[in-house]
TORDRENMAR-419083 format. One record per residue (C-alpha): residue number from 0; x, y, z. Coordinates in steps of 0.5 Angstrom, whole numbers, plus 2048, in hexadecimal, padded with zeros to 3 digits. Layout:
# residues N
<seq=NUM, xx=X, yy=Y, zz=Z>
...
***
This chain:
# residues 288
<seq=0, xx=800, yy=800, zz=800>
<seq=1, xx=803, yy=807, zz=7FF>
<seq=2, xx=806, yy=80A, zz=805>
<seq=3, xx=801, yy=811, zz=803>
<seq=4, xx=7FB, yy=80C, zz=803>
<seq=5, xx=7FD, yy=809, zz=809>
<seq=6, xx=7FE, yy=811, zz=80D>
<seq=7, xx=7F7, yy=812, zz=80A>
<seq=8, xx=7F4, yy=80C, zz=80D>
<seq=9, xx=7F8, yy=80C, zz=814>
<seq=10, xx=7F5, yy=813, zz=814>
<seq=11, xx=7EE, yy=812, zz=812>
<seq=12, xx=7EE, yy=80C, zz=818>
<seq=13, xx=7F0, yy=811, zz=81C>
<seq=14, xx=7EA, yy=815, zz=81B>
<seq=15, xx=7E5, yy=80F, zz=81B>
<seq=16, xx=7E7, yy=80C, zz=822>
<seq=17, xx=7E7, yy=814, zz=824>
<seq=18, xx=7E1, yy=816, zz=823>
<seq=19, xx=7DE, yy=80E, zz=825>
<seq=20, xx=7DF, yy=811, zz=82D>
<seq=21, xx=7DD, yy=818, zz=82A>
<seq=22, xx=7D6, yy=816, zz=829>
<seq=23, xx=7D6, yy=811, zz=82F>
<seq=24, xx=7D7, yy=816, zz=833>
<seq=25, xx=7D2, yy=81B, zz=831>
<seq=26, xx=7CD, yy=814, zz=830>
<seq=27, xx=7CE, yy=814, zz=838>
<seq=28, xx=7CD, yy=81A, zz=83A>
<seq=29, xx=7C7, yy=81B, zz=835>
<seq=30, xx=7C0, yy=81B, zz=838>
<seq=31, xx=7BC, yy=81B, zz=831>
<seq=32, xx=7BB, yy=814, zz=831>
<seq=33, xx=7BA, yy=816, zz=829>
<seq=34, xx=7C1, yy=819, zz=829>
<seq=35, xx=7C4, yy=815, zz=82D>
<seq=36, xx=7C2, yy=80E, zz=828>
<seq=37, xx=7C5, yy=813, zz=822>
<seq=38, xx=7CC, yy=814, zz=826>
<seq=39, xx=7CD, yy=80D, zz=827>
<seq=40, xx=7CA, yy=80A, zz=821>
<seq=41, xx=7D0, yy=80F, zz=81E>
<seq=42, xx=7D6, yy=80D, zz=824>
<seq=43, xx=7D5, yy=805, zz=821>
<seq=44, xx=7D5, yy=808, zz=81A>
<seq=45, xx=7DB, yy=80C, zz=81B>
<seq=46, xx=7DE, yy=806, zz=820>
<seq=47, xx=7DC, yy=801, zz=819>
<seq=48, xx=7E0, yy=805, zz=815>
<seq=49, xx=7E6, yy=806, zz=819>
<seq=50, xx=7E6, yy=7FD, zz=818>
<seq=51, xx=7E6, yy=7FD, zz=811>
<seq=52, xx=7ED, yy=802, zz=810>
<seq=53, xx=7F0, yy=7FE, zz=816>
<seq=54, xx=7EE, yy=7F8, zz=811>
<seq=55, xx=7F3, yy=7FB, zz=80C>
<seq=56, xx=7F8, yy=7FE, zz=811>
<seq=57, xx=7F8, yy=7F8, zz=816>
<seq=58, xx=7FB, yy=7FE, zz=81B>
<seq=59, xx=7F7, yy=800, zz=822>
<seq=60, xx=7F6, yy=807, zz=822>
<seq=61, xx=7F4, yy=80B, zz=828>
<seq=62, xx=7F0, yy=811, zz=828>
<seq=63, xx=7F1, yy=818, zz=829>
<seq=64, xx=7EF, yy=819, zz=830>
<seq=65, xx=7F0, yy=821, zz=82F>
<seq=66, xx=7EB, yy=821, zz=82A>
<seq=67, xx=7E6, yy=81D, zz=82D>
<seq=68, xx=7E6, yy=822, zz=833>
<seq=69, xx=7E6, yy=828, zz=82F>
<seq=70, xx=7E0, yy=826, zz=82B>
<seq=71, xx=7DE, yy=823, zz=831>
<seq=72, xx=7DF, yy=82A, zz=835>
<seq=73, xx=7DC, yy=82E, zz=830>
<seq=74, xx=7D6, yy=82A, zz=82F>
<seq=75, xx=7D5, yy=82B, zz=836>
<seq=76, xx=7D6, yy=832, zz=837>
<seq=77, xx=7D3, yy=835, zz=830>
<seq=78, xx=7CE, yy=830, zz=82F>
<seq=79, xx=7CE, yy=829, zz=82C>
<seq=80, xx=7CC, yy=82C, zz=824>
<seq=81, xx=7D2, yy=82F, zz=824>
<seq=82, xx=7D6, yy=82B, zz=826>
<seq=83, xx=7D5, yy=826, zz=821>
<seq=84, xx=7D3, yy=82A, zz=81C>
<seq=85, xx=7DA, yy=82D, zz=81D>
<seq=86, xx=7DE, yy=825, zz=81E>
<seq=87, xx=7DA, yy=824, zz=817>
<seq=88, xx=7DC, yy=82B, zz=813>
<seq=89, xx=7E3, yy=829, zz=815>
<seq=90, xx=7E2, yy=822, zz=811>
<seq=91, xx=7E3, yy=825, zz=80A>
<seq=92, xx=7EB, yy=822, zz=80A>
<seq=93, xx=7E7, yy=81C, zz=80C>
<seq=94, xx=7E3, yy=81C, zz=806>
<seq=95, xx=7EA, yy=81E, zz=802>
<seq=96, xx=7EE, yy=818, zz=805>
<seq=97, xx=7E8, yy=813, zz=804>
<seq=98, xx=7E8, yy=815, zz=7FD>
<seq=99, xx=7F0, yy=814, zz=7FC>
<seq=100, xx=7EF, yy=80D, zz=7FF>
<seq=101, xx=7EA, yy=80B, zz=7FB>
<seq=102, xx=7EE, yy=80B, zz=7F5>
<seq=103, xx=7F2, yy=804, zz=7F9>
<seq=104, xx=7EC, yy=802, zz=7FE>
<seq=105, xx=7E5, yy=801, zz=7FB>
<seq=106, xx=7E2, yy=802, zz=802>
<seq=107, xx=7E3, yy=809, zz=802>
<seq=108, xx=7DE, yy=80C, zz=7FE>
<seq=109, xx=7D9, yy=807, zz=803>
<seq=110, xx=7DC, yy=80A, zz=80A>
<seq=111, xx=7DC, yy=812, zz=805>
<seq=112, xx=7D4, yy=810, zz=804>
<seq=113, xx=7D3, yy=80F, zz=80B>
<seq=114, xx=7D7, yy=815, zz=80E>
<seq=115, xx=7D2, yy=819, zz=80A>
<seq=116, xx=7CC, yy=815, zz=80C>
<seq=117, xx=7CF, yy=818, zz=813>
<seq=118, xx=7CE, yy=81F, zz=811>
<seq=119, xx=7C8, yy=81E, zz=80F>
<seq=120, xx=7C5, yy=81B, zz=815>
<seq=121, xx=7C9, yy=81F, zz=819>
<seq=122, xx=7C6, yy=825, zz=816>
<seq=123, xx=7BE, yy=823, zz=818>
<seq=124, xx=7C1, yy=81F, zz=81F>
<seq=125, xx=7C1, yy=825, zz=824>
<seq=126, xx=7BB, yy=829, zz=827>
<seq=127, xx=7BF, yy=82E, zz=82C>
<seq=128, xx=7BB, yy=832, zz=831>
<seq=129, xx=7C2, yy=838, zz=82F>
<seq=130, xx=7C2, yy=838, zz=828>
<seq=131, xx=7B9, yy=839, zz=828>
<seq=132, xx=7BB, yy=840, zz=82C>
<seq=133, xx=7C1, yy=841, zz=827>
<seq=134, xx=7BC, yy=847, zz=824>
<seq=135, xx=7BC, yy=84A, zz=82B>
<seq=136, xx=7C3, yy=849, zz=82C>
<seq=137, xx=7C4, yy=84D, zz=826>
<seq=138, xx=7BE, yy=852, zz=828>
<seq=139, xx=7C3, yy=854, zz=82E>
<seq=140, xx=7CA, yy=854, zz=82B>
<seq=141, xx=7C8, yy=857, zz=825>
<seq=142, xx=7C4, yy=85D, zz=829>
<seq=143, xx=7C9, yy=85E, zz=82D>
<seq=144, xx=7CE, yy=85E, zz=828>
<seq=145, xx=7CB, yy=864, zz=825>
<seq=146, xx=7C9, yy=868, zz=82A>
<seq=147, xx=7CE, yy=868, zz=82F>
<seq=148, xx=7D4, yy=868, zz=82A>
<seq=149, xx=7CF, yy=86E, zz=827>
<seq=150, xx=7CF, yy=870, zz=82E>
<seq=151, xx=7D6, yy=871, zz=830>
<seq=152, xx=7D9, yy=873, zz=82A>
<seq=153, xx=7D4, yy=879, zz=82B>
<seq=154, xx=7D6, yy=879, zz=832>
<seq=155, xx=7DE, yy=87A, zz=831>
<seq=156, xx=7DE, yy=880, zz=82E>
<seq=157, xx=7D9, yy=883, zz=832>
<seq=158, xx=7DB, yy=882, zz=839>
<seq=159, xx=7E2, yy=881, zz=838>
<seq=160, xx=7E3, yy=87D, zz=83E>
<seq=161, xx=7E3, yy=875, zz=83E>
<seq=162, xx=7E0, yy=873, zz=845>
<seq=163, xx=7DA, yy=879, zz=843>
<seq=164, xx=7DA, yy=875, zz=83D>
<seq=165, xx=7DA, yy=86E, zz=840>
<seq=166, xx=7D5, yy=870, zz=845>
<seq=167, xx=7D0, yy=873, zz=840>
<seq=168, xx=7D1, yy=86D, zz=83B>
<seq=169, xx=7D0, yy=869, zz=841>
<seq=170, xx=7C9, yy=86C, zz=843>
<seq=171, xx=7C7, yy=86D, zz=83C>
<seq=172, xx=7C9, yy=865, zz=83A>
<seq=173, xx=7C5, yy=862, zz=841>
<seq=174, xx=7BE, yy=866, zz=83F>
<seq=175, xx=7BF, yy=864, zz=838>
<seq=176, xx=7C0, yy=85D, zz=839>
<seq=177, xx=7BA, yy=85C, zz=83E>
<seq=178, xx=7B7, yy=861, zz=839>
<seq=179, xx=7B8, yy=85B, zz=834>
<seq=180, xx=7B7, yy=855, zz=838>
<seq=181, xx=7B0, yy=859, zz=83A>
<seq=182, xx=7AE, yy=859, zz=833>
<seq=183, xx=7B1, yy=853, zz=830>
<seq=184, xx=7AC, yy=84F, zz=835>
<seq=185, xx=7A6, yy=852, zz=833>
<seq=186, xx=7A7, yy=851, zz=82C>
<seq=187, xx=7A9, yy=84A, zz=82D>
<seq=188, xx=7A2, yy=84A, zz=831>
<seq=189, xx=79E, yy=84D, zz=82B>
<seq=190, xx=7A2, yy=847, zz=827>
<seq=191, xx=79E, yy=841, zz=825>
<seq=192, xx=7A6, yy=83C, zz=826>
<seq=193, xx=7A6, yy=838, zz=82B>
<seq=194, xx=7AB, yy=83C, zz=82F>
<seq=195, xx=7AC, yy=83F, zz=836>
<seq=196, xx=7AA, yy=846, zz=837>
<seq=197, xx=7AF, yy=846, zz=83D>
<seq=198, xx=7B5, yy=842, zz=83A>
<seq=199, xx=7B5, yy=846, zz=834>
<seq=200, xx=7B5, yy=84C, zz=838>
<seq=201, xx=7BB, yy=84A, zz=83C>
<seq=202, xx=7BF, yy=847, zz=836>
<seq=203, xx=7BD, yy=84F, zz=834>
<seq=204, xx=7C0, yy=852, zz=83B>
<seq=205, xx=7C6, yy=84E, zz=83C>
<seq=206, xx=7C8, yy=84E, zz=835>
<seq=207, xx=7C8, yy=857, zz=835>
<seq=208, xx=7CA, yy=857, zz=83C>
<seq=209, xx=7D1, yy=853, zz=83B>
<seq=210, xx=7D2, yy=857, zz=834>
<seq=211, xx=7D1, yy=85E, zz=837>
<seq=212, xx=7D7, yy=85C, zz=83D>
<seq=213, xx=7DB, yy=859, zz=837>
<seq=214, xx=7DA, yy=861, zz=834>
<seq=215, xx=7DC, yy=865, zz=83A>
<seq=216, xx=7E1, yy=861, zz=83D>
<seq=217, xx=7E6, yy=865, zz=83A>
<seq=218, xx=7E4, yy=86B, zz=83C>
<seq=219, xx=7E4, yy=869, zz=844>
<seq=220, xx=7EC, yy=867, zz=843>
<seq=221, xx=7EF, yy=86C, zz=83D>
<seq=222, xx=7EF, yy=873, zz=83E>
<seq=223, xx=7EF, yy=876, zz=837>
<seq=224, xx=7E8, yy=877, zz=835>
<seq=225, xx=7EB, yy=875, zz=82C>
<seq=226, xx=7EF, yy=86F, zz=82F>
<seq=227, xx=7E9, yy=86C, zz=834>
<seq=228, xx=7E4, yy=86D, zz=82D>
<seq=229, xx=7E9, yy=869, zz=828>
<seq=230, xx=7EA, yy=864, zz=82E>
<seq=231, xx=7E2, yy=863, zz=82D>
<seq=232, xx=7E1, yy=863, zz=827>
<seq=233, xx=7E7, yy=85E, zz=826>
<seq=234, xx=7E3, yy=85A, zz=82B>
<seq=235, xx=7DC, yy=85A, zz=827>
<seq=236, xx=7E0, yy=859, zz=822>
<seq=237, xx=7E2, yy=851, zz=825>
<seq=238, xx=7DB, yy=851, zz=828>
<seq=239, xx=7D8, yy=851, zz=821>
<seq=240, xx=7DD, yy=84C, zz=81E>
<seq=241, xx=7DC, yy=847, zz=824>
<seq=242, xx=7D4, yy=848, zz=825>
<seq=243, xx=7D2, yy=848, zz=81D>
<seq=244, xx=7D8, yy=841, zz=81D>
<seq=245, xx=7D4, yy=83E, zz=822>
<seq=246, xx=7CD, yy=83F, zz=81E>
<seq=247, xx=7D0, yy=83D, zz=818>
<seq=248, xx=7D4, yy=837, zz=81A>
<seq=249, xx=7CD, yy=835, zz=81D>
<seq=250, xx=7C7, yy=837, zz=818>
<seq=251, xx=7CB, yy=836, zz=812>
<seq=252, xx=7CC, yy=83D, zz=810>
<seq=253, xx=7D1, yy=841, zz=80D>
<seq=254, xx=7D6, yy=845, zz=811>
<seq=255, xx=7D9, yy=84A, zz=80D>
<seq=256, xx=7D2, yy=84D, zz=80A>
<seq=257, xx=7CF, yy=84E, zz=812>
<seq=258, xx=7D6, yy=84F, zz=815>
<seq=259, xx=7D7, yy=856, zz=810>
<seq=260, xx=7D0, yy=857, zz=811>
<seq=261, xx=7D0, yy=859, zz=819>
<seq=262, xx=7D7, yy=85B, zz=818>
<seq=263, xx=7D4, yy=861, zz=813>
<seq=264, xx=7CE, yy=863, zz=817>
<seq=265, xx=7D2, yy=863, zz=81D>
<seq=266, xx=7D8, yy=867, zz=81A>
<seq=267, xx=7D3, yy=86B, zz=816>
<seq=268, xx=7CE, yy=86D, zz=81C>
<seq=269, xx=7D4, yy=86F, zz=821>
<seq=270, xx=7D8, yy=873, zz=81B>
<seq=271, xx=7D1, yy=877, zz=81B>
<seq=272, xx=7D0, yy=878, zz=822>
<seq=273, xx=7D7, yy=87A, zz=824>
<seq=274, xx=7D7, yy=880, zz=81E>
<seq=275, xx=7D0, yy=882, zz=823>
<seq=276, xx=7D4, yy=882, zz=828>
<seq=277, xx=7DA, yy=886, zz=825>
<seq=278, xx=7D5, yy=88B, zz=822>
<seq=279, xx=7D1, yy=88B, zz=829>
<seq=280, xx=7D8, yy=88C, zz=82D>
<seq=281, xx=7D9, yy=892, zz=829>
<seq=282, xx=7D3, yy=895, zz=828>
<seq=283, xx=7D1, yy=896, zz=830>
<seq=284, xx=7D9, yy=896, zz=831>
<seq=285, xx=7D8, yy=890, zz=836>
<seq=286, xx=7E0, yy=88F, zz=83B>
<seq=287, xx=7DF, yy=88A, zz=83F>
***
């Protein structure tokens, strides 16, 4: 067998026992009866798929215990749909290496088919409670995004003081986010969805709250008003990229449309609001 073949199958073995123990342990820890069956019938499969390149190999691999508890982590901590969506989104090499071994090994293409049945069925197994809310949550960041980052570019010229600016952009940001978690459980009440008005309203809450501490932070520590607003809007640079890779990984959208998207509205509204507030500081002649 050639040597680059064999990397290949090592490799692809590898994987398969990996993500056997992936599945196994998500199966345990799953209280959907439903969803648990699907993460089994998968740990079996990928468990039989490790045996026919150990058939070819004749070599005992061990798994990856740093990817099983890395995909493990993250399933626990961000949700089980992204973490199996992300495990199957980085199996597009897998798919290449199957395609090369083909060549030599005919039960490849089968083992290939197989894999991309998993999408398939991993794409309709979850029914998460988190990714149901997963428009409030947006709700939340999104406003907050806006409007704080709105807010303290118009703040920072006008007052020219950070900690007037935190103090501001933190009372300004509190009263929104109960403003907005208000509103989201009552138009989730008038909605015919199925979802809790409460949940829905927290999700909303919790999401604008944690955003408008990561946008003021920086005034709290930098004393400079220009240096404490560019640290921020770095900062709500990296919470679009974070949160719209989240939502893309877990409901199959694209990244680079949504994440351009908020970054213009957001950048866009605190350029406009930072010229009122240079045009409202010379106007009225405000020093602080």
């Amino acid at each position: 067998m050639d040597s680059k073949v064999l990397a290949l199958l090592l490799k692809s073995q590898r994987n398969e026992i990996s993500e056997h123990y992936i599945y196994k342990k998500l199966a345990r820890i799953e209280k959907n009866a439903q969803n648990r069956s699907v993460l089994e019938k998968i740990a079996d499969d990928e468990l039989s798929h490790y045996h026919v390149w150990k058939k070819f190999t004749n070599t005992e691999v061990k798994p990856s215990l740093l990817k099983i508890w890395w995909y493990y982590l993250i399933s626990r901590i961000l949700g089980l749909t992204f973490g199996i969506k992300l495990m199957e989104k980085n199996e597009g090499g897998a798919q290449n290496s199957y395609q090369k071994i083909s060549k030599e090994i005919p039960e490849a293409a089968k083992i290939e088919a197989e894999e991309n049945e998993h999408e398939q069925k991993l794409i309709s197994l979850i029914d998460e409670e988190r990714l149901s809310y997963v428009g409030s949550m947006v709700l939340g960041l999104n406003d907050a995004l806006v409007e704080l980052t709105g807010a303290l570019a118009g703040f920072s010229l006008a007052l020219q003081n950070t900690r007037i600016v935190a103090l501001t952009g933190m009372i300004t940001g509190i009263a929104a986010s109960l403003s907005m978690a208000a509103s989201e459980y009552l138009s989730t009440k008038s909605e015919k969805g199925g979802k809790n008005p409460v949940k829905a309203s927290i999700y909303t809450g919790i999401a604008y709250v944690i955003t408008v501490i990561a946008l003021i932070m920086p005034f709290i520590f930098i004393s400079q008003p220009l240096t404490a607003l560019a640290v921020t809007l770095l900062a709500v640079m990296i919470i679009i990229a974070l949160f719209t890779y989240y939502v893309s990984v877990a409901m199959d959208l694209p990244f680079l449309k949504r994440f351009l998207e908020m970054a213009l509205i957001s950048l866009g509204v605190a350029s406009i609001t930072f010229g009122i507030g240079f045009f409202i500081r010379k106007f009225w002649n405000i020093e602080i």
